[in-house]
Backbone and ligand atoms as CSV (ligand in chain L), in Angstrom:
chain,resi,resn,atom,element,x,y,z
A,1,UNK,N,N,-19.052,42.156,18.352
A,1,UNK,CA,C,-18.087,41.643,19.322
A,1,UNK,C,C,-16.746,42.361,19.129
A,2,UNK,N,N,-16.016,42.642,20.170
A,2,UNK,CA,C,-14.790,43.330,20.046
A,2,UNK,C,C,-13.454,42.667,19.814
A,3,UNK,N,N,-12.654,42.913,19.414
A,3,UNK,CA,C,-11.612,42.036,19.528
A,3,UNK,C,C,-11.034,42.034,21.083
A,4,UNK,N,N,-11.333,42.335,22.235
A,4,UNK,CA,C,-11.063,42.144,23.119
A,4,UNK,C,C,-11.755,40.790,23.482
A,5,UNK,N,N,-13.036,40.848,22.998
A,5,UNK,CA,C,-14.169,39.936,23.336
A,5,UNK,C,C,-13.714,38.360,22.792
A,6,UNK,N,N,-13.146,39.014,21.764
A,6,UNK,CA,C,-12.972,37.318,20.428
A,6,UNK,C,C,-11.981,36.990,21.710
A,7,UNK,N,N,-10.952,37.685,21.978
A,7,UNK,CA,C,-10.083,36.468,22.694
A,7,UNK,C,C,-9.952,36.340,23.623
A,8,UNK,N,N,-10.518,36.512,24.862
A,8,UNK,CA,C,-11.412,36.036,25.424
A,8,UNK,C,C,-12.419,34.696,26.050
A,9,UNK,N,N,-13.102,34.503,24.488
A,9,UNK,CA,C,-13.415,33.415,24.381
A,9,UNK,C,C,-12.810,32.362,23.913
A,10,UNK,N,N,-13.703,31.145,24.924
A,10,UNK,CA,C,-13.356,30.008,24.870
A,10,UNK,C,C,-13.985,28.971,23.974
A,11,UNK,N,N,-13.772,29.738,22.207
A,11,UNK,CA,C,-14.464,29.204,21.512
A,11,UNK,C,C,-13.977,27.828,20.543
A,12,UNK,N,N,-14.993,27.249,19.568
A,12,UNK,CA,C,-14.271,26.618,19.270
A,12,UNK,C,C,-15.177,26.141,17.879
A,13,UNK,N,N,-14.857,25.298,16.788
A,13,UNK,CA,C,-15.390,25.006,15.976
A,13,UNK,C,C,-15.471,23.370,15.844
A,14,UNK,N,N,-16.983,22.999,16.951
A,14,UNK,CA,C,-16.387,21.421,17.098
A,14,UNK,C,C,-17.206,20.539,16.074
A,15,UNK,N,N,-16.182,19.765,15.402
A,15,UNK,CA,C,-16.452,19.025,14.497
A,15,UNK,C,C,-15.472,17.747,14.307
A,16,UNK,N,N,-16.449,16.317,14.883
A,16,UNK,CA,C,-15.251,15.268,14.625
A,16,UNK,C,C,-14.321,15.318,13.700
A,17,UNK,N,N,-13.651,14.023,13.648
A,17,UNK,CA,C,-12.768,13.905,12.474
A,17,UNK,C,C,-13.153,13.832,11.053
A,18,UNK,N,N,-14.357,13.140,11.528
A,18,UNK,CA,C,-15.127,12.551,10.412
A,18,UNK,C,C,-16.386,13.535,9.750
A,19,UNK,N,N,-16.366,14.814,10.407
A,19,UNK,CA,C,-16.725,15.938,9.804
A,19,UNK,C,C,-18.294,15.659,10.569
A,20,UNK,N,N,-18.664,14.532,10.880
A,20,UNK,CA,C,-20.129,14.644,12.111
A,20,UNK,C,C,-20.122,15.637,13.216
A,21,UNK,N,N,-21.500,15.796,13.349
A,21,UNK,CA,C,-21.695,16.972,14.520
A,21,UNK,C,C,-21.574,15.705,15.657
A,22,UNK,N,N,-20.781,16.529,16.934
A,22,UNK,CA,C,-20.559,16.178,17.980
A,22,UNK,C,C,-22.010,16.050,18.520
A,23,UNK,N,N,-21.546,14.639,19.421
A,23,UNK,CA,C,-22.927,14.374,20.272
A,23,UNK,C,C,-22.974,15.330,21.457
A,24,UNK,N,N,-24.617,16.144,20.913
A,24,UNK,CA,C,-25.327,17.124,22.780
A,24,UNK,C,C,-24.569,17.052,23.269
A,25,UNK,N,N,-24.451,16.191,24.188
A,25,UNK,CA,C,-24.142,15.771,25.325
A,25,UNK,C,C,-22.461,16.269,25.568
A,26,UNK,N,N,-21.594,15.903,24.812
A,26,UNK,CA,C,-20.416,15.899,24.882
A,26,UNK,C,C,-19.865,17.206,24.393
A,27,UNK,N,N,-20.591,17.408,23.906
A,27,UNK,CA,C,-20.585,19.378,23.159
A,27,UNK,C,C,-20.809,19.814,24.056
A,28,UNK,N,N,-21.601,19.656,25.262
A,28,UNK,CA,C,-22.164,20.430,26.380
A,28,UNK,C,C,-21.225,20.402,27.726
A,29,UNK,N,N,-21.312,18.804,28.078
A,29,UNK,CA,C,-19.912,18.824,29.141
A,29,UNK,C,C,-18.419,19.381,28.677
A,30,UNK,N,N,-18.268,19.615,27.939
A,30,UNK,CA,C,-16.786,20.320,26.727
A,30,UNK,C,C,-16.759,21.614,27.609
A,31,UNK,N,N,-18.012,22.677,27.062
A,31,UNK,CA,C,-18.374,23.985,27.314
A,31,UNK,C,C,-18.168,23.511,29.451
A,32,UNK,N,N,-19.383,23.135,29.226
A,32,UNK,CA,C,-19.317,23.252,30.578
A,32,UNK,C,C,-18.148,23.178,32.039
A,33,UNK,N,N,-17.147,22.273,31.163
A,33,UNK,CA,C,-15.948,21.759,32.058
A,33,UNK,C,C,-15.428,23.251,32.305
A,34,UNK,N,N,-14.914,24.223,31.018
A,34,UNK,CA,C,-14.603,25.516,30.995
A,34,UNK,C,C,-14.907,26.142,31.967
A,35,UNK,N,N,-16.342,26.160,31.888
A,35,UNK,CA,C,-17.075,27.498,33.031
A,35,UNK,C,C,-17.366,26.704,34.678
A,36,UNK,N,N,-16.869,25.674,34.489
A,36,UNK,CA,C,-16.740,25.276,36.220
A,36,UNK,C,C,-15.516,25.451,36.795
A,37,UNK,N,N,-14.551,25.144,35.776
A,37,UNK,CA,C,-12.855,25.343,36.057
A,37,UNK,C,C,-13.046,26.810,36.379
A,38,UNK,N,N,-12.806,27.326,35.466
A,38,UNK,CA,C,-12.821,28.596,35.335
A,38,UNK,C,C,-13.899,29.649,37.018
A,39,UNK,N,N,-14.887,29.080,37.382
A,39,UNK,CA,C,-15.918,29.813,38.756
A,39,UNK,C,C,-14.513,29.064,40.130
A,40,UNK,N,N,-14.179,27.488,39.525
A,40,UNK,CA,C,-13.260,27.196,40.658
A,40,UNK,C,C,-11.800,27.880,41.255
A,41,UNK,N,N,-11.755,28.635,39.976
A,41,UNK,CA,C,-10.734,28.971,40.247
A,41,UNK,C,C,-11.077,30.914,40.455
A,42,UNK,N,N,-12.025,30.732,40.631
A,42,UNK,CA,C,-12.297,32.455,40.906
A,42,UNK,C,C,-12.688,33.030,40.350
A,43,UNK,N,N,-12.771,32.587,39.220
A,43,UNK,CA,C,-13.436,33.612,37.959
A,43,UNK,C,C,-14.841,34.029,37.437
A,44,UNK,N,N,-14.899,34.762,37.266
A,44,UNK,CA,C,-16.594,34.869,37.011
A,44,UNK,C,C,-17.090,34.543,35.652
A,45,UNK,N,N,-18.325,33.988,35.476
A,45,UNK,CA,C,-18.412,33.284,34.101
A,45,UNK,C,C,-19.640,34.053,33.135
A,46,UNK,N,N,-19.284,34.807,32.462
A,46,UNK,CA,C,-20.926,35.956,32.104
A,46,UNK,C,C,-21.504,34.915,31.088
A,47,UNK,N,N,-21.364,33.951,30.400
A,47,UNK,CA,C,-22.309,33.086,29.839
A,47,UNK,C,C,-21.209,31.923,29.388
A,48,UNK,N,N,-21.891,31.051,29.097
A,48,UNK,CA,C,-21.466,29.804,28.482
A,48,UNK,C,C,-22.932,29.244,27.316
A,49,UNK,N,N,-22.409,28.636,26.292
A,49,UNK,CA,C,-23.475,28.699,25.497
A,49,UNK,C,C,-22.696,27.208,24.410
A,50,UNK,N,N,-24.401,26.948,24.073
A,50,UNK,CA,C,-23.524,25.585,22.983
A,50,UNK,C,C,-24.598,25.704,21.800
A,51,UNK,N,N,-24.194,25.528,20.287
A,51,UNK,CA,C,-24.762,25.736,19.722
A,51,UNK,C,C,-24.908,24.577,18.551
A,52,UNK,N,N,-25.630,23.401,19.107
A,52,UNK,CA,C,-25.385,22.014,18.852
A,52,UNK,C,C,-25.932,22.301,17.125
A,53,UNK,N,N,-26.677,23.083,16.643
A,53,UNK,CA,C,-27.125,23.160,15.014
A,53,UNK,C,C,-25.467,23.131,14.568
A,54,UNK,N,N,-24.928,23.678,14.769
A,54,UNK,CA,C,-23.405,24.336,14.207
A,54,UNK,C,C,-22.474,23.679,14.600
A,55,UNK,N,N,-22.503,22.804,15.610
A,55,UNK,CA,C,-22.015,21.823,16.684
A,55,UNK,C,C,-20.343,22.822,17.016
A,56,UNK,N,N,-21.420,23.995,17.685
A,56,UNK,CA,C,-20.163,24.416,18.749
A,56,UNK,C,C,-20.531,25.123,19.362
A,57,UNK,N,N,-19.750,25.844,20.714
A,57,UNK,CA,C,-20.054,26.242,21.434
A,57,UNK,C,C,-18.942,27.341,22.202
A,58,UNK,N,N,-18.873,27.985,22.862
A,58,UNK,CA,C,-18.501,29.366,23.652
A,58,UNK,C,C,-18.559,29.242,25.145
A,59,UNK,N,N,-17.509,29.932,25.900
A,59,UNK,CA,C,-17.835,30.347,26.952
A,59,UNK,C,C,-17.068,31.436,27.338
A,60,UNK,N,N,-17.439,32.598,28.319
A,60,UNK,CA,C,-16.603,33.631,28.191
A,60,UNK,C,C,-16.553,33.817,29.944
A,61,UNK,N,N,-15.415,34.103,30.068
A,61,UNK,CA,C,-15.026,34.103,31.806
A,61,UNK,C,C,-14.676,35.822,31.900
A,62,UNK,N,N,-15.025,36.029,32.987
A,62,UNK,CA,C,-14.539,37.615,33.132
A,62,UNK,C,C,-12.729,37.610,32.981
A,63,UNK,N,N,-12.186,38.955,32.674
A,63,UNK,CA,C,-10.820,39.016,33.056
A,63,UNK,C,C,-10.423,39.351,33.925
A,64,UNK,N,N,-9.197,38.147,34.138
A,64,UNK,CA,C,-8.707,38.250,35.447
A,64,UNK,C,C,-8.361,39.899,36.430
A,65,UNK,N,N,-8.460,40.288,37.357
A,65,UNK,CA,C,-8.098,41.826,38.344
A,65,UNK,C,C,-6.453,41.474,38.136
A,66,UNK,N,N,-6.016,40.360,37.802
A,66,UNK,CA,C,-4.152,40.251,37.585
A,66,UNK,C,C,-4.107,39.273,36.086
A,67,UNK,N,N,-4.949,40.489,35.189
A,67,UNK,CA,C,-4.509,40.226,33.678
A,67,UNK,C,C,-2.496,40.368,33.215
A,68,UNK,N,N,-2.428,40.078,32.930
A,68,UNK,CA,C,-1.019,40.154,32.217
A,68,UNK,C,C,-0.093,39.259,32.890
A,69,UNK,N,N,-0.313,38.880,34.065
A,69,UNK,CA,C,0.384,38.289,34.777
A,69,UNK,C,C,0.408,36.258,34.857
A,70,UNK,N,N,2.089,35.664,35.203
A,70,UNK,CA,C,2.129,34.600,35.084
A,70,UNK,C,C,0.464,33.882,35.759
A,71,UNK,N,N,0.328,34.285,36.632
A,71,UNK,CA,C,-0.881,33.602,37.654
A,71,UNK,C,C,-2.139,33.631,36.549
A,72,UNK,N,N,-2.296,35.006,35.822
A,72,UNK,CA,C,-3.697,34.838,34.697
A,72,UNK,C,C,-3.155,34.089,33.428
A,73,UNK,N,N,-1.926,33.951,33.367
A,73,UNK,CA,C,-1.944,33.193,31.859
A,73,UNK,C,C,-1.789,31.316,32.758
A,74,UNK,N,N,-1.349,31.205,33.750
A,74,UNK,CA,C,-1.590,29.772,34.350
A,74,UNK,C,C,-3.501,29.296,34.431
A,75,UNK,N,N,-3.733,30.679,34.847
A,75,UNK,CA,C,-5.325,30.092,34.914
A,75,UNK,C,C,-5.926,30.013,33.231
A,76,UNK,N,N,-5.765,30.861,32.650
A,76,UNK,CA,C,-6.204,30.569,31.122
A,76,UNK,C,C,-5.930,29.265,30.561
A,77,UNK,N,N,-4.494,28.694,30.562
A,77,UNK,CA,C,-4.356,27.989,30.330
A,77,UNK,C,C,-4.921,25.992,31.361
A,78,UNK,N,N,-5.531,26.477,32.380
A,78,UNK,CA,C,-6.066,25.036,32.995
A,78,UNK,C,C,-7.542,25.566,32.235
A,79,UNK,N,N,-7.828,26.936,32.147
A,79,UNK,CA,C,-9.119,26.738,32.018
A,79,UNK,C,C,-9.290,26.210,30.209
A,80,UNK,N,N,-8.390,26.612,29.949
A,80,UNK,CA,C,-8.306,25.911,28.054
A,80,UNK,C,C,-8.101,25.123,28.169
A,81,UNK,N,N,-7.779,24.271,29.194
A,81,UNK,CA,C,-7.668,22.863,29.063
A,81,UNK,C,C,-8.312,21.851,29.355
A,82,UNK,N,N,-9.415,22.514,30.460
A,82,UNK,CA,C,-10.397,21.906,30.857
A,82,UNK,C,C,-11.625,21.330,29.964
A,83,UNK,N,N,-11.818,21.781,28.881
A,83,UNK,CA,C,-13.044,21.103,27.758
A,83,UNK,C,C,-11.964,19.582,26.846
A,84,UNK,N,N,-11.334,19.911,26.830
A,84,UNK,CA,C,-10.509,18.413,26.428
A,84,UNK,C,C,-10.229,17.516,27.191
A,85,UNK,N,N,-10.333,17.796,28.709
A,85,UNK,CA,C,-10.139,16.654,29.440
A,85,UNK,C,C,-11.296,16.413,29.725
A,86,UNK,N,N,-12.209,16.776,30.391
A,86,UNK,CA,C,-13.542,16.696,30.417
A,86,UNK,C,C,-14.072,15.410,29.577
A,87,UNK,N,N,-14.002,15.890,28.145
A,87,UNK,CA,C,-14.110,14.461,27.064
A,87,UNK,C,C,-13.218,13.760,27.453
A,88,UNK,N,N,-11.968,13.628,27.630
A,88,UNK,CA,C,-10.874,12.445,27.762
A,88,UNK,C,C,-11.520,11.507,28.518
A,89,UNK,N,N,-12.221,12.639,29.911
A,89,UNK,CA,C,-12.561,11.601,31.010
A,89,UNK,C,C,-13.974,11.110,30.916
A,90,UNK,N,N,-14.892,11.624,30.022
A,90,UNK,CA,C,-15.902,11.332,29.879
A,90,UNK,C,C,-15.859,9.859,29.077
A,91,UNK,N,N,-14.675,9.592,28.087
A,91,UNK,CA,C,-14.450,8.385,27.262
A,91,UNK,C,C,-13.867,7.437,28.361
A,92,UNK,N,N,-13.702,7.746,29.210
A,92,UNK,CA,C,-12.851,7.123,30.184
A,92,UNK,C,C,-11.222,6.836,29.921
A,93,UNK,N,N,-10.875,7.801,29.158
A,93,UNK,CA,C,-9.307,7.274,28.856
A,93,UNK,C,C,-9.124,7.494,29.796
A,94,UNK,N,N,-7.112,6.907,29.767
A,94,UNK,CA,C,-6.676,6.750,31.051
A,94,UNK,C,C,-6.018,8.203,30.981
A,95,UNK,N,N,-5.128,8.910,30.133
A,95,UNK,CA,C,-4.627,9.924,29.969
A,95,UNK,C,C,-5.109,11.294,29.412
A,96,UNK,N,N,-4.791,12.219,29.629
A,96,UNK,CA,C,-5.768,13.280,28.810
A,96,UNK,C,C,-4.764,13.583,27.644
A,97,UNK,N,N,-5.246,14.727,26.536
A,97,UNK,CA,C,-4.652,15.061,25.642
A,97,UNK,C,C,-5.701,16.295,24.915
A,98,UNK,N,N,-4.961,16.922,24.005
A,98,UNK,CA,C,-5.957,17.774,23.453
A,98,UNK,C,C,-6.786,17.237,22.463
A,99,UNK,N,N,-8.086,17.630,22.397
A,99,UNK,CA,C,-9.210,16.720,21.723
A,99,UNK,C,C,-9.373,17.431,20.533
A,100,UNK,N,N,-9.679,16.705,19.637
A,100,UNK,CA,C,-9.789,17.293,18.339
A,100,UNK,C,C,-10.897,18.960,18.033
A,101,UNK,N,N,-11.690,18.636,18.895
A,101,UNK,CA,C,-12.865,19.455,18.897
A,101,UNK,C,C,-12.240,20.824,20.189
A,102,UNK,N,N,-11.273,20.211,20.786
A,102,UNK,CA,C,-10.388,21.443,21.903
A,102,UNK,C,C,-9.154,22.207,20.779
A,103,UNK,N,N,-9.227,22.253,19.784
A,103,UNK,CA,C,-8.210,22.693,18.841
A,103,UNK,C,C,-7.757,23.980,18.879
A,104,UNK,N,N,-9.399,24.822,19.094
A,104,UNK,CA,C,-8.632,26.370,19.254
A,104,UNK,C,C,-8.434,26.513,20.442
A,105,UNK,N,N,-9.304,25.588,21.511
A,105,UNK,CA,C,-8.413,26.071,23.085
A,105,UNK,C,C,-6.655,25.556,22.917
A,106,UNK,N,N,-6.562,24.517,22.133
A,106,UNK,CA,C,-5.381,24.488,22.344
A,106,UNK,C,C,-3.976,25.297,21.577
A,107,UNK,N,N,-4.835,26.196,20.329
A,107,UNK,CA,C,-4.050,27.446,19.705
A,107,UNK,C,C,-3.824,28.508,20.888
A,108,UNK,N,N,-5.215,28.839,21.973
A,108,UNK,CA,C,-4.511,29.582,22.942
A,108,UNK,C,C,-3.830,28.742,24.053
A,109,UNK,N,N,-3.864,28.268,24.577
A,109,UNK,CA,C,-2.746,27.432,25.262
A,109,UNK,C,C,-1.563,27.997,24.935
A,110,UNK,N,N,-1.750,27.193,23.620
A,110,UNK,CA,C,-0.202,27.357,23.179
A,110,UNK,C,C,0.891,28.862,23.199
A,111,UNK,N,N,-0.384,29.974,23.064
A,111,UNK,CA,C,-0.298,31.045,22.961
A,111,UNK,C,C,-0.187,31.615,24.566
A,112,UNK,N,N,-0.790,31.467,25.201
A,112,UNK,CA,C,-0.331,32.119,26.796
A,112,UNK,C,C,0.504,31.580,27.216
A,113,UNK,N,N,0.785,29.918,27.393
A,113,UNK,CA,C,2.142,29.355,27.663
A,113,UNK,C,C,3.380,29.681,27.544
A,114,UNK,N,N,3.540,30.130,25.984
A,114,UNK,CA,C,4.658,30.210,25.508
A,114,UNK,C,C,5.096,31.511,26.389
A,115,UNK,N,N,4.062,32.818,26.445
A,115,UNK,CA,C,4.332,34.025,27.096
A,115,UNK,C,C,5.334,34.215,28.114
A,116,UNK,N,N,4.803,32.726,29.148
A,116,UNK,CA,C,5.741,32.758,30.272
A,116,UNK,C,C,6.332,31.616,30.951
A,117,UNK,N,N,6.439,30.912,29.855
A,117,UNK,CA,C,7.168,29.951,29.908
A,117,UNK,C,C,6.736,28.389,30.341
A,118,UNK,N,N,5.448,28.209,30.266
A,118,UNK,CA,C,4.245,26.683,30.838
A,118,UNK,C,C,3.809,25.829,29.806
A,119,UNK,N,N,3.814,24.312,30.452
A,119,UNK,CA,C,3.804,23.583,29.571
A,119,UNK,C,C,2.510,23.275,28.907
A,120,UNK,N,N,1.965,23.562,27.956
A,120,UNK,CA,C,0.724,23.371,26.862
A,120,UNK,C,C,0.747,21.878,27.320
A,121,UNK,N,N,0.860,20.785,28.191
A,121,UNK,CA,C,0.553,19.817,27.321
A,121,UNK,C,C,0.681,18.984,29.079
A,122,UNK,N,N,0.772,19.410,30.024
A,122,UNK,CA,C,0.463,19.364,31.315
A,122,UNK,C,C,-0.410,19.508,31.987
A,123,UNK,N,N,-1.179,18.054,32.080
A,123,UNK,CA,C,-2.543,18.403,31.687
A,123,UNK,C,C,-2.698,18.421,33.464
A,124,UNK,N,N,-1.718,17.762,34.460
A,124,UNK,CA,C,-2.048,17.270,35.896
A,124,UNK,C,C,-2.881,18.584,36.758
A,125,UNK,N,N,-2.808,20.017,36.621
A,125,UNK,CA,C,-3.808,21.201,37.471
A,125,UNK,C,C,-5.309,20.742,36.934
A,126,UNK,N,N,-5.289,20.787,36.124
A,126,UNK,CA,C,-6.585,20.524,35.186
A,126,UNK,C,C,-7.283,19.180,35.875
A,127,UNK,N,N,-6.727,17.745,35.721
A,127,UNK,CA,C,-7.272,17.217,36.161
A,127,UNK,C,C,-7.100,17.023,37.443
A,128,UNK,N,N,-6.750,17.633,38.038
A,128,UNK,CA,C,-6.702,17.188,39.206
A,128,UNK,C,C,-7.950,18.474,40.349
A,129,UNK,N,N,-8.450,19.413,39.550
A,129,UNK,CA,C,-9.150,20.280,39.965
A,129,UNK,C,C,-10.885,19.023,38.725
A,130,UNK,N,N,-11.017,18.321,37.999
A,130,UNK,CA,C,-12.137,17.756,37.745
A,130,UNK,C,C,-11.953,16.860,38.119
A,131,UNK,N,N,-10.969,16.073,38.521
A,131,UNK,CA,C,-11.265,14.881,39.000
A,131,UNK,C,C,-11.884,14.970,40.861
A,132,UNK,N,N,-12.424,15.949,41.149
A,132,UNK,CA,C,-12.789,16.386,42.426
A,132,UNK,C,C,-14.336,15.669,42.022
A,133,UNK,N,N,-14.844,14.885,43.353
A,133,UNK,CA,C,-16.544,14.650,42.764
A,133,UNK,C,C,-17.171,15.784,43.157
A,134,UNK,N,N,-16.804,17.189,43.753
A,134,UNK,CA,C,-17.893,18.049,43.871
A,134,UNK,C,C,-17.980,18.817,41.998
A,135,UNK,N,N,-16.650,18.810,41.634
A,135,UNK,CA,C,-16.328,19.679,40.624
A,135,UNK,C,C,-17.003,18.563,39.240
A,136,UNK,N,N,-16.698,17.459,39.366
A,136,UNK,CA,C,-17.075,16.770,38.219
A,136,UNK,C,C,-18.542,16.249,38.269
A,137,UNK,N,N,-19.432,16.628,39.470
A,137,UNK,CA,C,-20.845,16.556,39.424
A,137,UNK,C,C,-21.330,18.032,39.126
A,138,UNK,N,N,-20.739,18.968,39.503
A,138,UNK,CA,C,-20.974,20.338,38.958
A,138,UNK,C,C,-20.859,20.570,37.845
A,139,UNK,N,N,-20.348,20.211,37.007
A,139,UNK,CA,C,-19.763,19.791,35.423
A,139,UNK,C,C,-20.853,19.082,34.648
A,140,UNK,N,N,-21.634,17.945,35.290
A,140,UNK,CA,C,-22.177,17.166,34.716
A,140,UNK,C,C,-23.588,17.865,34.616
A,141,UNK,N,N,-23.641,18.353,36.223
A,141,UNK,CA,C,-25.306,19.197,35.872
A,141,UNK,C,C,-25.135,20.417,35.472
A,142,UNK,N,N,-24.460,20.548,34.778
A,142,UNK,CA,C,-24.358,22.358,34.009
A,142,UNK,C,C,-24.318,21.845,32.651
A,143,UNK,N,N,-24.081,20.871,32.216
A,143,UNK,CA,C,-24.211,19.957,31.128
A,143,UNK,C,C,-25.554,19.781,30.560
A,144,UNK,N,N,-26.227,19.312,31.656
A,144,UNK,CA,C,-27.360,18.625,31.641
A,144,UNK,C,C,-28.562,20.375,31.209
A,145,UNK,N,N,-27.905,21.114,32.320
A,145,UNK,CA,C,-29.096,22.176,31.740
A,145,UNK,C,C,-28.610,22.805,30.580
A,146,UNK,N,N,-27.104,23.102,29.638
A,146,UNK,CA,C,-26.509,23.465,28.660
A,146,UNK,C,C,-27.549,22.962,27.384
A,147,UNK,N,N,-27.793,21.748,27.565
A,147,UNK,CA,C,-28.174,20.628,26.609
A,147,UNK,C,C,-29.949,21.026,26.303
A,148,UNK,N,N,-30.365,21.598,27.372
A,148,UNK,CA,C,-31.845,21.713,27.558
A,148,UNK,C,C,-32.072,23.235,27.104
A,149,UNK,N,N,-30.979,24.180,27.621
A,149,UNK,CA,C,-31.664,25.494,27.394
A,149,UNK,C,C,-30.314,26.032,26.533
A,150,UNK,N,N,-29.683,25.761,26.291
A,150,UNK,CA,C,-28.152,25.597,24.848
A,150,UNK,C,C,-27.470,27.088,25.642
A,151,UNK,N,N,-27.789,28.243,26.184
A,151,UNK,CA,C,-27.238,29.656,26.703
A,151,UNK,C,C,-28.005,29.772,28.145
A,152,UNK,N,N,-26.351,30.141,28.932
A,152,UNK,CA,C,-26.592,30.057,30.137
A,152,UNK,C,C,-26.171,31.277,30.641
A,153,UNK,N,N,-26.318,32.437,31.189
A,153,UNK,CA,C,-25.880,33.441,31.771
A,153,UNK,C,C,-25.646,33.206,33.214
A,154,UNK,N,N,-24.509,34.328,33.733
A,154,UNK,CA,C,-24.150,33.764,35.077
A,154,UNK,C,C,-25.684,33.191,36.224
A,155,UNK,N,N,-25.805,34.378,36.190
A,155,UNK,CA,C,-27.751,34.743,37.229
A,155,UNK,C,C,-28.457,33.367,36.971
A,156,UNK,N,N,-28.304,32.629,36.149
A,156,UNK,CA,C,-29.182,31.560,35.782
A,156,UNK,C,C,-29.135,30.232,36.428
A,157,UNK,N,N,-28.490,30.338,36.876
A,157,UNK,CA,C,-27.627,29.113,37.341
A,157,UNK,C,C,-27.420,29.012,38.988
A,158,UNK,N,N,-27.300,28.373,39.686
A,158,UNK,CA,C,-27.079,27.710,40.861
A,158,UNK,C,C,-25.313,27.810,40.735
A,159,UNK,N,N,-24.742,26.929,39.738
A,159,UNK,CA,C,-23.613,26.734,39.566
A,159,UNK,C,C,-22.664,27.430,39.495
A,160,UNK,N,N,-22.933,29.117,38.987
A,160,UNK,CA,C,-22.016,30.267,38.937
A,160,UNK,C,C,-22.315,30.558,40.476
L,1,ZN,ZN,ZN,-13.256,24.374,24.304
């Protein structure tokens, strides 16, 4: 993998607090929230993958045709934000926040934000692009096949 590649991804090392592997399920809608945000907003998604033995998972979005720019570090950052709300809303909280298991999405957050000046911690683009029922049933069944076949390439899918 290249170091272009490492960052890039939308990886992460998910492990509760309590050092238990995250439940399937929630390891999977995490990943998955990523690579639906991320197709909604234009982007192309060359795999998403969860690797519940290790309890974590990846997803890698093409780069943006307007890399460097405020508009690609705004989309990086809803799309890093999208696997923590995803769970928020899956628990049904009322508010989102960054999830323990969203830790390194939220090291880059923090990291493209700062670039150009956006708030890490504003979560309202984000949810307001999953709280859509086409987007948050698209979410749920990309979940559902994540969980069954753990690596998903774009071609595979209905959903890309
Ligand atoms: Zn994540």
């Amino acid at each position: 993998m290249t170091e272009d590649t490492k960052r890039r991804c939308w990886g992460e090392v998910i492990l509760s607090p309590t050092g238990e592997a995250l439940a399937v399920h929630e390891l999977a809608l995490h990943e998955a929230a990523h690579a639906i945000v991320a197709v909604d907003l234009g982007r192309e998604v060359i795999w998403v993958e969860i690797d519940p033995e290790r309890s974590r998972g990846e997803m890698l979005p093409e780069t943006p045709w307007h890399r460097g720019t405020r508009r690609a570090a705004e989309e990086n950052l809803i799309i890093a934000m999208a696997g923590s709300v995803a769970q928020c809303m899956l628990k049904g909280w009322g508010s989102s926040r960054w999830t323990h298991e969203g830790l390194r999405d939220r090291e880059i957050a923090y990291s493209v934000a700062g670039e150009f000046g956006l708030d890490p911690e504003d979560f309202s683009c984000v949810s307001k692009i999953l709280n859509r029922v086409d987007v948050w049933e698209k979410v749920k069944g990309l979940a559902d096949r994540l969980v069954e076949c753990h690596r998903i390439h774009t071609c595979e899918t209905e959903y890309f």
